[in-house]
C-alpha positions in Angstrom: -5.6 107.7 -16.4 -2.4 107.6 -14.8 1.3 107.9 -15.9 3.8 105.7 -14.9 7.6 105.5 -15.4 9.0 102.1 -15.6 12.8 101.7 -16.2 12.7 105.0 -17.9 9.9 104.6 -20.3 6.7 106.2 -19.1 3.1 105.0 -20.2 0.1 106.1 -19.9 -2.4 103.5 -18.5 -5.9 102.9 -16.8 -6.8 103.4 -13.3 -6.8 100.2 -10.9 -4.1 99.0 -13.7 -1.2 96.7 -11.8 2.7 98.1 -12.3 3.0 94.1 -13.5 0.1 95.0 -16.5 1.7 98.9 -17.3 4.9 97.1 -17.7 3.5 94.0 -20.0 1.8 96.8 -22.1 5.7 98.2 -22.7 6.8 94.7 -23.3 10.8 93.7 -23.3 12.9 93.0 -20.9 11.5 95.3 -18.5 8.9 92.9 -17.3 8.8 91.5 -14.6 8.6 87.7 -13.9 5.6 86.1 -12.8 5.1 82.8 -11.5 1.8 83.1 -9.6 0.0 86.0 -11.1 -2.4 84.5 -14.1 -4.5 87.5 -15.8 -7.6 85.1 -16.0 -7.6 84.1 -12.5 -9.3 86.3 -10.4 -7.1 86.6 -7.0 -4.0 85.1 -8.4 -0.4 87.0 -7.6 1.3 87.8 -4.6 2.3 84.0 -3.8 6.0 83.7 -5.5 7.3 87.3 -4.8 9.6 87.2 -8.0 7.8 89.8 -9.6 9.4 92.4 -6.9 10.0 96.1 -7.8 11.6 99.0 -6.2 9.0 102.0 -6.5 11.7 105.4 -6.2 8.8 107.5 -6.4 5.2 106.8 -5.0 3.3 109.5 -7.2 3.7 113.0 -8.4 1.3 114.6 -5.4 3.8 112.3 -2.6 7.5 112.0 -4.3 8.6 109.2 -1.6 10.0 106.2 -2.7 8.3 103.4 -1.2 10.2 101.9 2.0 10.7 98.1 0.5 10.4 96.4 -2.2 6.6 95.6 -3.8 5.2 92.8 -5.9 4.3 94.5 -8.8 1.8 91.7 -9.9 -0.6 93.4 -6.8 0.3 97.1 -6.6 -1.6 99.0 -8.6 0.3 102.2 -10.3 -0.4 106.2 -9.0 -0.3 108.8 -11.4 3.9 110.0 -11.6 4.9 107.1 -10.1 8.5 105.8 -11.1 9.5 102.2 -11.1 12.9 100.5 -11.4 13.4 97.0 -12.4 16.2 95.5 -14.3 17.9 98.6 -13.5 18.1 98.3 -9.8 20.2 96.5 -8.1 18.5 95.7 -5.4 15.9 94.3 -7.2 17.5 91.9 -9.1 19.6 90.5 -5.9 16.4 90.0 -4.4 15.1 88.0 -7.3 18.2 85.9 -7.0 17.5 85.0 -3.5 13.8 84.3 -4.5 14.8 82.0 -7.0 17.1 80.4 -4.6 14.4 79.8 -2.2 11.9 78.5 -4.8 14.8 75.9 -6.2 15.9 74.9 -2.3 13.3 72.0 -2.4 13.0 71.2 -6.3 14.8 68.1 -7.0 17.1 68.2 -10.4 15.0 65.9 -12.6 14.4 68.5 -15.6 16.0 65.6 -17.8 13.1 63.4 -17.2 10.3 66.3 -16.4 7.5 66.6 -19.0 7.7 70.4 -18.6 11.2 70.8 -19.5 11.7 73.3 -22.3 8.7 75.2 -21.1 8.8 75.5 -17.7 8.8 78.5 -16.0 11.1 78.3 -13.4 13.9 76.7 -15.3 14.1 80.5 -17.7 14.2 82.1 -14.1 16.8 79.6 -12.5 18.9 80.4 -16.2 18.0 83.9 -15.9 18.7 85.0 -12.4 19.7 81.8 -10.9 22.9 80.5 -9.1 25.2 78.0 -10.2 25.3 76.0 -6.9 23.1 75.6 -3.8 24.1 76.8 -0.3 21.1 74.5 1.4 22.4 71.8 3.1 19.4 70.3 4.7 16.9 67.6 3.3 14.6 68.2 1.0 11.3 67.9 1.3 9.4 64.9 0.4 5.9 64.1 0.0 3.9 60.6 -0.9 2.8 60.2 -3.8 -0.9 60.9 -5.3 -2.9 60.0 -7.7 -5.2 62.4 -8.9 -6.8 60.5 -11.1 -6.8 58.5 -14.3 -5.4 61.9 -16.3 -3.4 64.2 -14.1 -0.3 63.1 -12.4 1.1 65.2 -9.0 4.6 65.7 -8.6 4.5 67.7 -5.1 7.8 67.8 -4.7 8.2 69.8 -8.1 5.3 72.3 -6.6 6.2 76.3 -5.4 2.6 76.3 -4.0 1.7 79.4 -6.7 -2.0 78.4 -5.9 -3.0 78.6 -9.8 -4.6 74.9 -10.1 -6.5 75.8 -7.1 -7.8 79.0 -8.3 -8.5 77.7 -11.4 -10.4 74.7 -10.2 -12.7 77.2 -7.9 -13.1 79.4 -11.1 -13.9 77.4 -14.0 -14.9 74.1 -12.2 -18.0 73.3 -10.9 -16.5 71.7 -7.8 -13.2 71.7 -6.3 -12.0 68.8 -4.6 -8.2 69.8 -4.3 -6.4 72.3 -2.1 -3.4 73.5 -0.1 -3.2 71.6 2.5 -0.6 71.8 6.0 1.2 75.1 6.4 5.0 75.9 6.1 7.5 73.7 4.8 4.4 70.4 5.5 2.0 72.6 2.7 1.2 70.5 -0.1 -1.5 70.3 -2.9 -3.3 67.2 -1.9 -7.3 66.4 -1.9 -7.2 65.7 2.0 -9.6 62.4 1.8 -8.8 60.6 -1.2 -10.5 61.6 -4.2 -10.1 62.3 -8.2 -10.2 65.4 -10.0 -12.1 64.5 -12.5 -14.7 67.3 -14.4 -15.1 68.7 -18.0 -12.3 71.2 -17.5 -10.2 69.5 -14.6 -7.5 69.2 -17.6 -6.7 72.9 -17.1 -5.0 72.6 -14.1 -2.5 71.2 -15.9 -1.8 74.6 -18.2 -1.8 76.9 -15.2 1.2 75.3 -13.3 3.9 77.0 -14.1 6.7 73.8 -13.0 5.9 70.5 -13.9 3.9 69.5 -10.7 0.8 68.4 -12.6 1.2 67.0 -16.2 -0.9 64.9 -18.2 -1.1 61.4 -18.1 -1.6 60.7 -22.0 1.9 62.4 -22.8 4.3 61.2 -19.9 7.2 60.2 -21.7 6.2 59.9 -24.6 8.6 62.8 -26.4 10.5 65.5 -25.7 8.3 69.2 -26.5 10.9 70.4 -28.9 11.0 67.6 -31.2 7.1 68.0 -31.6 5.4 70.7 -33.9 2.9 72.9 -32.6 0.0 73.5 -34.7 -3.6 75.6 -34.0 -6.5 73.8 -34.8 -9.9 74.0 -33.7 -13.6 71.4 -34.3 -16.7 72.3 -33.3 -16.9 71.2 -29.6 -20.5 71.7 -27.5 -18.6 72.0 -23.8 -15.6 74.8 -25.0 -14.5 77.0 -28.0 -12.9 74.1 -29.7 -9.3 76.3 -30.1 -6.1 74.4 -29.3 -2.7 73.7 -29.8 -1.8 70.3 -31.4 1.6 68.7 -30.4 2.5 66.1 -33.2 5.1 64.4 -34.8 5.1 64.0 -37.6 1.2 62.5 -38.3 0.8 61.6 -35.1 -1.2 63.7 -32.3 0.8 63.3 -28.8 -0.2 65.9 -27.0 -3.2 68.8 -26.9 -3.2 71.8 -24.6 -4.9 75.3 -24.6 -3.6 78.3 -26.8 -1.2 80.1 -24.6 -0.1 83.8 -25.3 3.7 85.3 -24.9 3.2 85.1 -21.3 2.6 81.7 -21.3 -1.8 82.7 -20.1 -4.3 80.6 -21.4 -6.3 82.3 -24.1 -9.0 80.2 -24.1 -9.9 77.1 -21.3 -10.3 74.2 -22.7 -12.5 71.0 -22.4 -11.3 67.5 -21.2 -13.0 65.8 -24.2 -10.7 68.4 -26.9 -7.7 67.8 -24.3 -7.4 64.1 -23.9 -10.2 61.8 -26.0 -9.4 63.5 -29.1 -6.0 62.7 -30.5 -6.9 62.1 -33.6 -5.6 64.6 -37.0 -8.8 63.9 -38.9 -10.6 65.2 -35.6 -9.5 68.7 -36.2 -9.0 71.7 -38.8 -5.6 72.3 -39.1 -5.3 76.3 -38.8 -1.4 76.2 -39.6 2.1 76.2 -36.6 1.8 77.6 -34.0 4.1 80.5 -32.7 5.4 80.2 -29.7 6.1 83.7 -28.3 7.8 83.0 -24.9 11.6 82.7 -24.6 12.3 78.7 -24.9 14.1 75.9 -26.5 10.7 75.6 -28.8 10.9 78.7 -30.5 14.6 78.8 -30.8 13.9 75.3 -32.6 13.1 77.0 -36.0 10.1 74.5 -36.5 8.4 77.4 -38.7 9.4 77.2 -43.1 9.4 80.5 -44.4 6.5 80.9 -46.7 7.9 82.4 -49.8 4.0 83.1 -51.2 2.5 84.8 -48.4 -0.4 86.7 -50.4 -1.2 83.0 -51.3 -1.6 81.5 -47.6 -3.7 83.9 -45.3 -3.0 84.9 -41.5 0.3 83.3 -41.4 2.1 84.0 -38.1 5.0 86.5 -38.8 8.0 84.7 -38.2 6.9 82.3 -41.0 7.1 85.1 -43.8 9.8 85.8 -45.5 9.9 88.4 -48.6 11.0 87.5 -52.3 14.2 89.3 -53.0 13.6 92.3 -55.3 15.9 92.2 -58.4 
């Protein structure tokens, strides 16, 4: 075991545990942003670099604070080592100029973008963003792809965080897609023209943290905060069966994998569950879903206080609400 100090808090974690992982087991503010790193995915982190932290102190045996800054999603914590994050300066100027760098190509289409309201990047833009853009050059562009008869590309939306590739080479059979080019010509592509198109190929979809790959079967078809989560599950033969519903009002528009605060994938799910059944008979309704991450969703107050709580099981807590006692 090894104790670590992060923004004055100290923990007491696991061996091999990342500063990224000590600081998530703290939770608050004082964690970091991630926009690569995926805790299912072996490999993942190190791409996006806005997960930087200064380390002021390497361990207790060697007291030196370490010379530059370190992605915390990849360095692994020593036992009396000391961490700054939100309370260093030069940490979050550095996260400014990150997400600088990562919005110098994305074009300004969250008004139309399937992923706004959860996307990733537009809470880091709000958080430690700049009003106005010094880049002067043009902006990347990229020809379209088709990917296939569910998953739509938008390249020039990607930051290139690798997820969808790692997650094709994980939980796929066969990968067909990649990074291809290098530098500013890098782009997710399939190199000779093909589909991705397998039981789980839907998943790449969850991972991406922008809205570079987005489902076919919801384009357009509503804004996420005017839809109501819900769990449900059926009995599926290929995956678990658990997902989130996105409906209005009886109708199913959208179906994606349960996601935790940190916006991970509990559970993968299969293409059948994700796109071929869209139907509310198809499922057992478990009840809303909570959303846990910082977005417009949440701040939507789509959950009714349940008055009766003893009456309705495993409610999520922000549903409850107490009788007043008299």
């Amino acid at each position: 075991m090894a104790k670590v100090t992060i923004d004055g808090i100290e923990i007491e974690v696991e061996d091999g545990t990342t500063i990224l992982q000590a600081a998530r087991k703290i939770g608050g503010d004082i964690v970091p942003p991630a926009m690569c790193y995926y805790t299912p995915l072996k490999g993942s982190g190190g791409k996006c670099r806005v997960c930087l932290v200064k380390v002021t102190q390497g361990s207790a045996k060697d007291t030196r604070p370490m010379p530059k800054l370190v992605a915390s999603c990849i360095t692994q914590v020593q036992d009396g080592m000391v961490v700054e994050n939100t309370t260093n300066e030069e940490v979050l100027n550095a996260r400014k100029g990150i997400v600088e760098m990562l919005l110098i190509n994305h074009p300004l289409d969250c008004p139309i973008c399937d992923q706004a309201g959860e996307c990733s990047l537009q809470d880091l833009s709000y958080e430690h963003g700049v009003s106005a853009t010094r880049f002067e050059e043009e902006r990347r562009s990229f020809n379209k792809v088709d990917l296939g008869p569910y998953i739509q590309l938008h390249m020039t939306r990607c930051i290139l965080c690798y997820r969808c590739v790692y997650t094709a080479d994980q939980i796929t059979p066969e990968r067909v897609h990649g990074v291809l080019g290098r530098g500013d010509a890098a782009e997710i592509g399939t190199y000779i023209e093909n589909v991705v198109d397998n039981d789980f190929s839907g998943n790449v979809i969850d991972v991406c943290p922008v809205g570079a790959l987005t489902d076919k079967t919801w384009r357009f078809k509503n804004r996420v905060w005017f839809t109501k989560p819900m769990d449900a599950h059926r009995d599926c033969p290929t995956c678990s069966g658990k997902v989130t519903l996105w409906a209005r009002g009886e109708e199913v528009l959208r179906v994606t994998a349960r996601k935790d605060q940190y916006n991970e994938v509990e559970e993968f799910i299969c293409n059948t569950c994700r796109f071929d059944t869209k139907e509310m008979k198809d499922w057992t309704i478990e009840g809303p879903r909570h959303i846990d991450s910082q977005s417009v969703i949440s701040a939507n107050h789509y959950e009714l206080p349940v008055i009766n709580v003893p009456i309705v099981p495993n409610l999520p807590t922000s549903t409850k609400k107490n009788l007043p006692q008299h």
